[in-house]
C-alpha positions in Angstrom: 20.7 23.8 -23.6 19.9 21.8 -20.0 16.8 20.6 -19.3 15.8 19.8 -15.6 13.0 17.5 -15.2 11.3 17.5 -12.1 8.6 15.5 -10.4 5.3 17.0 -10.3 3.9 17.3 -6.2 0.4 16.7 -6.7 -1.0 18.0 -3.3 -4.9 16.7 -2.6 -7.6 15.2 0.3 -6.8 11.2 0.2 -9.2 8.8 -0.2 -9.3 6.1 2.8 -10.4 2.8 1.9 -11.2 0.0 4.4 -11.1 -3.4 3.5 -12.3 -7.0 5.0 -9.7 -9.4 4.3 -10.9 -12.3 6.3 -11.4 -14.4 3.1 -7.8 -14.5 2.5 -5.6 -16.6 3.6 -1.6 -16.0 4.6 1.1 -19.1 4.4 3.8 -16.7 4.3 5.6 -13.9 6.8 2.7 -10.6 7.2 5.4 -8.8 4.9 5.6 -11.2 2.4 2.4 -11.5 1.6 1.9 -7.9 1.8 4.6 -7.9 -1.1 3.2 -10.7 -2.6 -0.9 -9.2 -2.9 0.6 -6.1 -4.3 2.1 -7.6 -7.1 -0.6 -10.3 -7.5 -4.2 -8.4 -6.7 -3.3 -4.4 -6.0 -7.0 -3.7 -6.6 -7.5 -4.9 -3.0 -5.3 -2.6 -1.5 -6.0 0.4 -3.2 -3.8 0.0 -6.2 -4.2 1.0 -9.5 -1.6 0.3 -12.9 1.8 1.6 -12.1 1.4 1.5 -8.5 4.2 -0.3 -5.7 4.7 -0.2 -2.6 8.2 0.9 -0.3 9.2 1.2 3.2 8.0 -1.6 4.4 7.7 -1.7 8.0 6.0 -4.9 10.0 5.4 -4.0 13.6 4.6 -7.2 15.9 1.7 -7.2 18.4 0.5 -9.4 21.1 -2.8 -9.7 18.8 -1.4 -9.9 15.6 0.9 -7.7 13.2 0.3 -4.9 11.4 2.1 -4.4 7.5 2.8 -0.5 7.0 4.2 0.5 3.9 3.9 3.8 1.3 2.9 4.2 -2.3 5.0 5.2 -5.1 3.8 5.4 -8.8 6.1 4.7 -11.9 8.9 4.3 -9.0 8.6 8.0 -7.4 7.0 8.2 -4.1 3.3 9.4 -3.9 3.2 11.9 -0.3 0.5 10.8 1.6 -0.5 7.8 0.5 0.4 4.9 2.5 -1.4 1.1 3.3 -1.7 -0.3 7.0 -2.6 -4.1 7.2 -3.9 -5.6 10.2 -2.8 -9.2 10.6 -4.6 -11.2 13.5 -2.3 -13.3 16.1 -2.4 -16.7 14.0 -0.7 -14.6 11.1 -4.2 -14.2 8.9 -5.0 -11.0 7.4 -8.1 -9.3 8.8 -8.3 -5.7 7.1 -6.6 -3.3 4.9 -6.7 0.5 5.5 -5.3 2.2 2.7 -5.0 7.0 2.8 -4.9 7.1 -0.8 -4.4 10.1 -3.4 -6.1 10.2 -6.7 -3.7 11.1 -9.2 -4.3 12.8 -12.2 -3.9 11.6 -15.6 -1.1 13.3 -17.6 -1.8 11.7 -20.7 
């Protein structure tokens, strides 16, 4: 007998956080740090256990950057979640704005 496993597409309202990041500091590329807090402190941009982040897209601006990138959980994508950060010209984070959906637990 086959069995086909599928993933299960959780459709609901996200969540939208806004963040202050101005007590942070950057030494490293907008992306990279984006890569780096989401390993190291994921509570501050939304993240919960089992949480990453994909598609990774830095878009330059004549004030700044901004860092988009979407949410997966346990490595599958999560739809409509996704993380903008807003990066000010001398390459120092400013504010996170994270369209986040609540998951529910399975176990």
């Amino acid at each position: 007998m086959l069995h086909l496993w599928l993933p299960l597409l959780v459709v609901a309202q996200p969540t939208v956080l806004h963040r202050d990041l101005d007590h942070l500091a950057a030494s490293e590329s907008p992306r990279a740090f984006v890569e780096r807090l989401a390993r190291e402190s994921p509570a501050l941009l939304g993240l919960s256990l089992g949480d990453g982040l994909t598609d990774l897209q830095e878009l330059e601006l004549p004030s700044g950057a901004i860092v988009r990138a979407r949410r997966t959980h346990q490595g599958l994508p999560v739809l409509g979640s996704a993380i903008a950060v807003r990066f000010a010209a001398d390459g120092q984070p400013r504010a996170v704005r994270a369209d986040l959906v609540d998951l529910p637990d399975f176990a």
